[in-house]
N, CA and C atoms as an extended XYZ file, in Angstrom:
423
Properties=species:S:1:pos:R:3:atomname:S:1:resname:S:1:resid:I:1 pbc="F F F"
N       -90.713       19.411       -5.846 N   UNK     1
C       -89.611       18.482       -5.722 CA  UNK     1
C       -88.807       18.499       -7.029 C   UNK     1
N       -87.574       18.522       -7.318 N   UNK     2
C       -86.614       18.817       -8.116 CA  UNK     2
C       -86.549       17.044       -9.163 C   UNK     2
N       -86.741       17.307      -10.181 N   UNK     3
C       -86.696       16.193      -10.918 CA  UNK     3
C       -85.698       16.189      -11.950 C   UNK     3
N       -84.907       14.911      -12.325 N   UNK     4
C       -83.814       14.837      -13.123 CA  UNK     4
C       -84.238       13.521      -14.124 C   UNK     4
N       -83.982       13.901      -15.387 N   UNK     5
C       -84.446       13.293      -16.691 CA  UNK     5
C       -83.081       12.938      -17.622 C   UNK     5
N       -82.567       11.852      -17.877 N   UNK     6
C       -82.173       11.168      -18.604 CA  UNK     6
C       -82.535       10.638      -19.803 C   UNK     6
N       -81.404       11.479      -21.095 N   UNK     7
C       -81.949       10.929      -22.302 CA  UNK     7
C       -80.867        9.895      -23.188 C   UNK     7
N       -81.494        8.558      -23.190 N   UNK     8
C       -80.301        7.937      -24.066 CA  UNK     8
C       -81.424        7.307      -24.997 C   UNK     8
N       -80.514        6.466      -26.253 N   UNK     9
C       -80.794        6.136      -27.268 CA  UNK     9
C       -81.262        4.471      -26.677 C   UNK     9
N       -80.465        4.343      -26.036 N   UNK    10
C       -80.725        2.549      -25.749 CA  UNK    10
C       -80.752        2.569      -24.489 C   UNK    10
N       -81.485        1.626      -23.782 N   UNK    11
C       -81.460        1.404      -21.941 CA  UNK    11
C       -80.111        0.661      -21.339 C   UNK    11
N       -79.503        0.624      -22.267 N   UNK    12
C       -78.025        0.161      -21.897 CA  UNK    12
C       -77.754        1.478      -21.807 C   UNK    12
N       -77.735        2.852      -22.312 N   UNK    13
C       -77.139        4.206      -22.292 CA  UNK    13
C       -77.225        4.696      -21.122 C   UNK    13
N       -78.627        4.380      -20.916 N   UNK    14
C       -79.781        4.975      -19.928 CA  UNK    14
C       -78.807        4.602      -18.584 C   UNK    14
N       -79.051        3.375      -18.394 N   UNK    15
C       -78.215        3.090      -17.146 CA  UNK    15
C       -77.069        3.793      -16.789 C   UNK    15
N       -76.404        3.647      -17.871 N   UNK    16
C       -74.829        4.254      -17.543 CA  UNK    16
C       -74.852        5.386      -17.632 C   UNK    16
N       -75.513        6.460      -18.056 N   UNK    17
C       -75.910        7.886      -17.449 CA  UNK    17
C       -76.431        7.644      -16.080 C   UNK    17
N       -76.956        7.093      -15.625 N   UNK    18
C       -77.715        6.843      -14.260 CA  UNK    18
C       -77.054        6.944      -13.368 C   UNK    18
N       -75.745        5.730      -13.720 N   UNK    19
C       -74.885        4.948      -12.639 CA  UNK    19
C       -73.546        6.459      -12.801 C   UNK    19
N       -73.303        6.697      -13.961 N   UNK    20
C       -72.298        7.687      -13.598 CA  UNK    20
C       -72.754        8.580      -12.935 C   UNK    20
N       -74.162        9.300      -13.060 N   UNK    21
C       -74.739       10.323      -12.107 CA  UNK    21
C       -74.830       10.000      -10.934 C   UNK    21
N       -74.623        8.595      -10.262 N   UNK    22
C       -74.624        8.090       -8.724 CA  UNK    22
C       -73.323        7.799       -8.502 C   UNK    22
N       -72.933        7.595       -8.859 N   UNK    23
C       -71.506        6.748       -8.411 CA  UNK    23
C       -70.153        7.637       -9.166 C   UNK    23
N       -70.241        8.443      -10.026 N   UNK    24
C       -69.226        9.127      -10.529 CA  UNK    24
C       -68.736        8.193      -11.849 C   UNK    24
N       -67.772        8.437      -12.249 N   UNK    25
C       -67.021        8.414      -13.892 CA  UNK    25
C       -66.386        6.784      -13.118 C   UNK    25
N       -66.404        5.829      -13.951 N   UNK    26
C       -65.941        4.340      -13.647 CA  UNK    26
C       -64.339        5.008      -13.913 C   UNK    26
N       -63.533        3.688      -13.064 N   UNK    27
C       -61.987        4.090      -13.259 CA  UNK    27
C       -61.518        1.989      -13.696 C   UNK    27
N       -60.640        2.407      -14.611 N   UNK    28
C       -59.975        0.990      -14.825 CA  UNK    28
C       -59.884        0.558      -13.581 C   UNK    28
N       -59.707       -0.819      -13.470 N   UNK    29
C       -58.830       -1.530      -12.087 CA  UNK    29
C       -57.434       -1.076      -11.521 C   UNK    29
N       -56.393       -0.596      -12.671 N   UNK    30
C       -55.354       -0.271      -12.489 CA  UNK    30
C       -55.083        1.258      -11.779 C   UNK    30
N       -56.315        2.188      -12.527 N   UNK    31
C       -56.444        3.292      -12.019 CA  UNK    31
C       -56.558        3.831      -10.708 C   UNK    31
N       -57.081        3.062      -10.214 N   UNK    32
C       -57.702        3.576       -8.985 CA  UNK    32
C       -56.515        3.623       -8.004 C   UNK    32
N       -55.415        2.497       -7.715 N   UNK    33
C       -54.289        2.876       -7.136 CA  UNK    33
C       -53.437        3.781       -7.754 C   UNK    33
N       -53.296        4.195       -8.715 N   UNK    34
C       -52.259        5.275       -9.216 CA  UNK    34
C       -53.147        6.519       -8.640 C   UNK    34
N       -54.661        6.899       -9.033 N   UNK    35
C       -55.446        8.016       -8.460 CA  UNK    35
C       -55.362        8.232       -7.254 C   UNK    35
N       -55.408        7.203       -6.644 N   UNK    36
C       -55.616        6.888       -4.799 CA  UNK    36
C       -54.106        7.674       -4.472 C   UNK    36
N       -53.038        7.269       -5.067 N   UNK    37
C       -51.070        7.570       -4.779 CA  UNK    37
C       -51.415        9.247       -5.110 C   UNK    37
N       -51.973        9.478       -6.234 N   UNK    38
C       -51.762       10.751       -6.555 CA  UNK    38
C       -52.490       11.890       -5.285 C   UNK    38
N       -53.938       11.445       -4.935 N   UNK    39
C       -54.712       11.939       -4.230 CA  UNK    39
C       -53.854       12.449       -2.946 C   UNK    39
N       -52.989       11.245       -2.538 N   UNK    40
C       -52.348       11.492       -1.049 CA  UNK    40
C       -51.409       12.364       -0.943 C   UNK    40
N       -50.525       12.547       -2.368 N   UNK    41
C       -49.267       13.453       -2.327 CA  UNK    41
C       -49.966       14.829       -2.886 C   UNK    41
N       -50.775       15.073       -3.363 N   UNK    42
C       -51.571       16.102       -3.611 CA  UNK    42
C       -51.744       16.579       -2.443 C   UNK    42
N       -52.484       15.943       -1.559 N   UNK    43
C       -53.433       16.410       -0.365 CA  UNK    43
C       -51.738       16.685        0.477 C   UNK    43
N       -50.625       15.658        0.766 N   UNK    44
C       -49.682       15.660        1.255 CA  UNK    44
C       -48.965       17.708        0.967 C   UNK    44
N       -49.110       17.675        0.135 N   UNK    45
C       -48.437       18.910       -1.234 CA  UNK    45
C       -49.205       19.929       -0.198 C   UNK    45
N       -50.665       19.828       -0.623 N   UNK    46
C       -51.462       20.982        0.801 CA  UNK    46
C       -51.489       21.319        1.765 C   UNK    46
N       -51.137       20.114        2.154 N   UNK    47
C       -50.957       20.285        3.624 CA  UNK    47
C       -50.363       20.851        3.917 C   UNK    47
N       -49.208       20.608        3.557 N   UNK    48
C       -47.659       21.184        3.830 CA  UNK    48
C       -47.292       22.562        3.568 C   UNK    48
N       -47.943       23.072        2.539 N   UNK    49
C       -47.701       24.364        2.211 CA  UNK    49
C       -48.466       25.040        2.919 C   UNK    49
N       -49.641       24.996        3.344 N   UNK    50
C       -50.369       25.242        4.764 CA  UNK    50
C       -49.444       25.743        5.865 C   UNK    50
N       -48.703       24.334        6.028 N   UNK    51
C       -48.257       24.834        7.213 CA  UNK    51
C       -47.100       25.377        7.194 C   UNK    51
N       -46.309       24.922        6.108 N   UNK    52
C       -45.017       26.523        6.198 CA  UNK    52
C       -45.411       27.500        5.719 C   UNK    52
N       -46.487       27.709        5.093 N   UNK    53
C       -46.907       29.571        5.209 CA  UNK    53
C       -47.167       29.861        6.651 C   UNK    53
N       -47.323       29.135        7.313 N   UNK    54
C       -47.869       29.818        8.731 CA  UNK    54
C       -46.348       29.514        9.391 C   UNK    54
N       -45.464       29.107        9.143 N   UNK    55
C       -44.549       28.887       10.337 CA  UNK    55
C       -43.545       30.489        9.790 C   UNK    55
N       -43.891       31.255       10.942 N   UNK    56
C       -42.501       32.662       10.540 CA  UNK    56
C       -41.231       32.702       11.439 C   UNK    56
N       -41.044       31.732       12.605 N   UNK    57
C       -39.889       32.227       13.587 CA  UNK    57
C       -39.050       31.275       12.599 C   UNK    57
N       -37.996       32.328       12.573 N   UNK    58
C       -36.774       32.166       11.442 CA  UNK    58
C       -36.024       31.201       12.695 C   UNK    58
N       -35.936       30.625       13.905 N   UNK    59
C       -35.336       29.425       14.025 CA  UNK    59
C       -36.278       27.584       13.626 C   UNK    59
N       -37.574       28.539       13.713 N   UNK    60
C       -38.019       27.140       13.318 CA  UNK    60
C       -38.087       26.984       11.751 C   UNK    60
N       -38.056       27.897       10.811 N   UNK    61
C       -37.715       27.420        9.488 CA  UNK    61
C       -36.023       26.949        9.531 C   UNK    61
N       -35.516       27.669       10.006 N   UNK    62
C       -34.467       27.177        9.696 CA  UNK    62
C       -33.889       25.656       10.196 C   UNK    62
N       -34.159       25.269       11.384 N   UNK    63
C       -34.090       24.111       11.950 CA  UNK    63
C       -35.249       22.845       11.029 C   UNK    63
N       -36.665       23.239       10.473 N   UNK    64
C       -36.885       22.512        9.553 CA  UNK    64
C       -36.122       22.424        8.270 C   UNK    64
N       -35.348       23.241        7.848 N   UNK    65
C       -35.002       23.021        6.724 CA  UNK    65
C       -33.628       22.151        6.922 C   UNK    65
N       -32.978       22.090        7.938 N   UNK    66
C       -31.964       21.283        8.274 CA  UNK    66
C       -32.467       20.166        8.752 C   UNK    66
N       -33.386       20.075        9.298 N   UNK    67
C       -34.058       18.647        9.368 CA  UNK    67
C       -34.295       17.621        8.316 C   UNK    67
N       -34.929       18.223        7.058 N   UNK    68
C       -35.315       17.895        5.890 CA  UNK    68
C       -34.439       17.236        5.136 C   UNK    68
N       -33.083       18.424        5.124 N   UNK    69
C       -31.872       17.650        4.606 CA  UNK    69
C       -31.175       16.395        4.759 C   UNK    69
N       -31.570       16.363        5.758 N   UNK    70
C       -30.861       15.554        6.600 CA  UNK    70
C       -31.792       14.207        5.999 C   UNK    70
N       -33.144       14.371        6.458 N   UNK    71
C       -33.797       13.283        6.636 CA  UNK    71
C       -34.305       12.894        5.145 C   UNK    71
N       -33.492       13.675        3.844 N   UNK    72
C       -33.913       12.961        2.594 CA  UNK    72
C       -32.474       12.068        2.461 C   UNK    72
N       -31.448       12.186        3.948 N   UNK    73
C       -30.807       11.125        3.185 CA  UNK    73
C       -30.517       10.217        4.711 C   UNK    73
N       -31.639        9.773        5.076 N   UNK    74
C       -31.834        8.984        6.627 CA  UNK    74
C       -31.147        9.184        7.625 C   UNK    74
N       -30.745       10.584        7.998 N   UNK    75
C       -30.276       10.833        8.933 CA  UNK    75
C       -31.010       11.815        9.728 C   UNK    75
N       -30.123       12.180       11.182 N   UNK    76
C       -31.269       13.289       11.667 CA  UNK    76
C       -30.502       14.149       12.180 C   UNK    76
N       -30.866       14.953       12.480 N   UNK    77
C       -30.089       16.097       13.577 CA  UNK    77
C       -29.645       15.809       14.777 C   UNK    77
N       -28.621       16.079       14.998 N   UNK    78
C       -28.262       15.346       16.383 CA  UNK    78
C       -28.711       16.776       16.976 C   UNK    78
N       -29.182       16.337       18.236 N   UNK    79
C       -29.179       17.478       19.259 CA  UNK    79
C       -27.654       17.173       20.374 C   UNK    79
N       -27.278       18.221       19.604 N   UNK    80
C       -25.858       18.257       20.906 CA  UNK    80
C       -25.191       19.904       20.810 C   UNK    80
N       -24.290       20.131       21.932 N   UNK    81
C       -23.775       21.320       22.010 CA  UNK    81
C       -23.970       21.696       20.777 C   UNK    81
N       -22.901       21.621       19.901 N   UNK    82
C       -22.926       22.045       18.855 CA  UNK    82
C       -23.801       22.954       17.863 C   UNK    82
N       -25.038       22.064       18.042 N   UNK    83
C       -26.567       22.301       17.495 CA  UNK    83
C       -27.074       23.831       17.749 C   UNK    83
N       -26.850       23.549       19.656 N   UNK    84
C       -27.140       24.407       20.741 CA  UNK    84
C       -26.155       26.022       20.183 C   UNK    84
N       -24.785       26.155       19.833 N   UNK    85
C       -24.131       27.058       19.711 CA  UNK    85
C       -24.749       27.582       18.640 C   UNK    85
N       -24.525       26.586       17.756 N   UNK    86
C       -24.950       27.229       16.341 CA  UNK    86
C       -26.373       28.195       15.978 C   UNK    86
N       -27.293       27.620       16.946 N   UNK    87
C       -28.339       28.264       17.018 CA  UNK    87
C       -28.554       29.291       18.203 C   UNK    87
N       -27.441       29.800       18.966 N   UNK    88
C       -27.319       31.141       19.989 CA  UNK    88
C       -27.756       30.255       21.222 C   UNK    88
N       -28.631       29.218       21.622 N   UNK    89
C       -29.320       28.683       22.768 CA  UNK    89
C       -27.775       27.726       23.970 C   UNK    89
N       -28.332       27.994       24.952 N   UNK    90
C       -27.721       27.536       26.252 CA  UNK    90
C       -27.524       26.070       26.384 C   UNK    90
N       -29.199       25.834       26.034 N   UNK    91
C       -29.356       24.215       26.293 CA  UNK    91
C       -29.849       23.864       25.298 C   UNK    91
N       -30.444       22.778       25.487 N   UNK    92
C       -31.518       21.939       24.313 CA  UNK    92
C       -32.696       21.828       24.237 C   UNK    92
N       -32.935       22.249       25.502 N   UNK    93
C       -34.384       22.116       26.101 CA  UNK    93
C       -35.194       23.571       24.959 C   UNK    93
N       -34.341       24.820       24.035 N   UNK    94
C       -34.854       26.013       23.789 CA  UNK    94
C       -35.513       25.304       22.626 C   UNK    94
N       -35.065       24.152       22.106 N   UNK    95
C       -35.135       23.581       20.481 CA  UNK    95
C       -36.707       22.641       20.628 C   UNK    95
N       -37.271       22.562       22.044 N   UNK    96
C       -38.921       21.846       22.334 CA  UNK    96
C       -39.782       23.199       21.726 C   UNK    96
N       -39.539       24.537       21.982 N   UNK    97
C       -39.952       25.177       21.861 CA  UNK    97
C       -39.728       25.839       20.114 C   UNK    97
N       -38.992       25.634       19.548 N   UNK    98
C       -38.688       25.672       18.042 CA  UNK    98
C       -39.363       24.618       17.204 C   UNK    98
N       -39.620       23.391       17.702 N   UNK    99
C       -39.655       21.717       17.314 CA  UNK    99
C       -41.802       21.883       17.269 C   UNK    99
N       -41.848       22.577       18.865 N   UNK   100
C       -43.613       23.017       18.789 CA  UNK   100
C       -44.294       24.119       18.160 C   UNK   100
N       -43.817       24.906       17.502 N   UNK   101
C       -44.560       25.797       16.439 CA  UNK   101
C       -44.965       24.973       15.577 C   UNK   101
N       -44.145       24.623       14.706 N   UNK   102
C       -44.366       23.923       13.497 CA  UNK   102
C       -45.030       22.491       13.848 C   UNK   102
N       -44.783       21.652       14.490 N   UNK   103
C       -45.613       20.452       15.367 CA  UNK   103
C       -47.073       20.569       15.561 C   UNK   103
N       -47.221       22.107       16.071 N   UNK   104
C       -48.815       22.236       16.702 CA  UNK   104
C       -49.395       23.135       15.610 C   UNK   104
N       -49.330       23.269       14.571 N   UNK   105
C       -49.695       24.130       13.221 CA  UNK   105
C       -50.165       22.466       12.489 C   UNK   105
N       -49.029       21.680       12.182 N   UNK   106
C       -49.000       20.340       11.569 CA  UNK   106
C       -49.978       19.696       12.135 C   UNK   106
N       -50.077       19.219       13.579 N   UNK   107
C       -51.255       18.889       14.028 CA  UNK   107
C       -52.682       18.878       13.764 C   UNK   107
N       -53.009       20.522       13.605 N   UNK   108
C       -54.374       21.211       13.174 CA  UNK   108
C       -54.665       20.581       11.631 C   UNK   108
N       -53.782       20.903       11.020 N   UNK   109
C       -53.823       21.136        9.558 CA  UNK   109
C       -53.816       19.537        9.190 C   UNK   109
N       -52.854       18.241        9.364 N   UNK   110
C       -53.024       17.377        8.714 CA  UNK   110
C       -53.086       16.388       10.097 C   UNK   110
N       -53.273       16.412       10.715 N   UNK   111
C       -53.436       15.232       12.324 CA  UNK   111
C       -52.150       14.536       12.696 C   UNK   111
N       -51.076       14.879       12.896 N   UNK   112
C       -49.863       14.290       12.441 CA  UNK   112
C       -48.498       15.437       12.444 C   UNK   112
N       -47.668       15.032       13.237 N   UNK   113
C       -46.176       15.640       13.367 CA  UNK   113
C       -45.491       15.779       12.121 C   UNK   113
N       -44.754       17.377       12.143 N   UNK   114
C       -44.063       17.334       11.331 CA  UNK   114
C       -42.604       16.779       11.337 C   UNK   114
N       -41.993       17.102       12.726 N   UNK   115
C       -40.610       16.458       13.267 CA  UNK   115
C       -41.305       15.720       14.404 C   UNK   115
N       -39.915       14.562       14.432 N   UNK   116
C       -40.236       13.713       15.518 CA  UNK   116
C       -38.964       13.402       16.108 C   UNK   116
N       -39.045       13.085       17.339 N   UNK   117
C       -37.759       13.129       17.952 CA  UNK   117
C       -37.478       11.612       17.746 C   UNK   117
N       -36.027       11.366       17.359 N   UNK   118
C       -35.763        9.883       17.281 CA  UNK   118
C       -34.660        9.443       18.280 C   UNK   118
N       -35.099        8.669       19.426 N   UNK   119
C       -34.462        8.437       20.589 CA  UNK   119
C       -33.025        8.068       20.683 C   UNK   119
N       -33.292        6.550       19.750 N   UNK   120
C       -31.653        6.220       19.417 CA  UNK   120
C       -30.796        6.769       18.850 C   UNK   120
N       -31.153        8.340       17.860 N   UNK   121
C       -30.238        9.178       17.618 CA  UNK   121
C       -30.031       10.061       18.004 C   UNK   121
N       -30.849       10.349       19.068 N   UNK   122
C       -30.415       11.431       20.289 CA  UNK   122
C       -31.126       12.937       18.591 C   UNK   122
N       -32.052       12.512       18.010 N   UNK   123
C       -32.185       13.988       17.304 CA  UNK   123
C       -33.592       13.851       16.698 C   UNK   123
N       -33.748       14.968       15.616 N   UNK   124
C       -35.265       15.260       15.127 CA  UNK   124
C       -34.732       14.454       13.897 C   UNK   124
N       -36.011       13.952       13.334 N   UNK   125
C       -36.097       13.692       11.786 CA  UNK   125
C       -37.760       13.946       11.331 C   UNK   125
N       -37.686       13.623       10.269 N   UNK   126
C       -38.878       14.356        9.418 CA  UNK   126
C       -39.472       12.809        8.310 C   UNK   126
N       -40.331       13.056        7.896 N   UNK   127
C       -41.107       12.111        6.940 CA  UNK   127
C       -39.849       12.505        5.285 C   UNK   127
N       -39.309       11.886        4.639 N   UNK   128
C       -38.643       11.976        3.593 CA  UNK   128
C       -39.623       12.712        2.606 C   UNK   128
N       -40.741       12.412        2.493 N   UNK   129
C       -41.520       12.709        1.452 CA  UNK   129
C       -42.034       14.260        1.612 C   UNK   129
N       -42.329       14.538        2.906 N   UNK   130
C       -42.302       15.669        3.861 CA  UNK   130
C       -41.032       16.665        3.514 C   UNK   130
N       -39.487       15.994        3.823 N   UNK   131
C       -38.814       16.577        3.765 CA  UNK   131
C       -38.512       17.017        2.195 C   UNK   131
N       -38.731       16.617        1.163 N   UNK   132
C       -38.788       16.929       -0.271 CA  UNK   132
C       -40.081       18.084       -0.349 C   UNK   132
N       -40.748       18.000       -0.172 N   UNK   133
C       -41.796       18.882       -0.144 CA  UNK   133
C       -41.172       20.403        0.731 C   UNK   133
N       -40.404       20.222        1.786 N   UNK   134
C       -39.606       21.723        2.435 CA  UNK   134
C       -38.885       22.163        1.486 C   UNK   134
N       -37.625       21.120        1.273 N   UNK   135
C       -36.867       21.497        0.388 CA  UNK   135
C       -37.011       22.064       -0.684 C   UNK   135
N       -38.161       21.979       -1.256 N   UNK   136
C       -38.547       22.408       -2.702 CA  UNK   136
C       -39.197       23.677       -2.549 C   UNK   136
N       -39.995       23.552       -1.291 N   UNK   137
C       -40.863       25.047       -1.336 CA  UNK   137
C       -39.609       26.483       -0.795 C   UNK   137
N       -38.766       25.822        0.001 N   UNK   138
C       -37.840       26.721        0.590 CA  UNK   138
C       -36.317       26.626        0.210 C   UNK   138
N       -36.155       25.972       -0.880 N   UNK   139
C       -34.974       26.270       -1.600 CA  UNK   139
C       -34.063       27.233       -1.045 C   UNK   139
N       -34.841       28.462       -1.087 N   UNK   140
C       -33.915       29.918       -1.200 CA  UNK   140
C       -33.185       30.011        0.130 C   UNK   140
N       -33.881       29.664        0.870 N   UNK   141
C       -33.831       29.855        2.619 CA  UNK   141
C       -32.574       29.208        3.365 C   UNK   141
């Protein structure tokens, strides 16, 4: 059986080698929400790059990256003709199928949509924090 030995000078030491070996490194009171904020946009940061390395149909990057824009300044994409021309498609119905690559990649990877359709604006929008995170990785695009 594997045995672990602790050496301190005082049993006040002793403990707190003990307790950090069970419980990990103590954090101020204040810390722990700034660590906790950092943890999520970190993990947020992974996620994300996850899943636009995997997204390659050049209408669904491109339609995320116009999403993004949009939605770092609360707006969304309207789906209308327009949308439809600009992107070669007939109808609107081609953009469910652009909207689900990247949706069902996002899914796997963090449990959770990357676009969402927003009813009262008749269009897609994106998480802001989400959409800073496209923008930055795909600048060039």
């Amino acid at each position: 059986m594997p045995r672990i030995e602790f050496e301190a000078d005082t049993e006040e030491e002793l403990l707190a080698l003990a307790w950090r070996w069970v419980m990990g490194p103590r954090h101020e009171p204040g810390d722990a929400g700034k660590e906790q904020a950092t943890d999520k946009a970190d993990l947020r940061r992974r996620q994300l790059g996850e899943v636009l390395n995997a997204i390659r149909g050049v209408d669904s990057r491109r339609l995320l990256r116009e999403v993004a824009e949009l939605s770092t300044r609360n707006a969304a994409l309207v789906l209308d003709a327009d949308l439809a021309q600009r992107y070669g498609k007939r109808t609107g119905t081609a953009f469910a199928g652009i909207v689900a690559g990247p949706n069902k990649v996002m899914r796997r990877v963090a449990r959770r949509d990357l676009i969402s359709w927003d009813p009262d604006a008749r269009g897609y929008r994106m998480d802001p924090a989400d959409a800073e995170i496209v923008l930055e990785r795909w600048r060039g695009l």
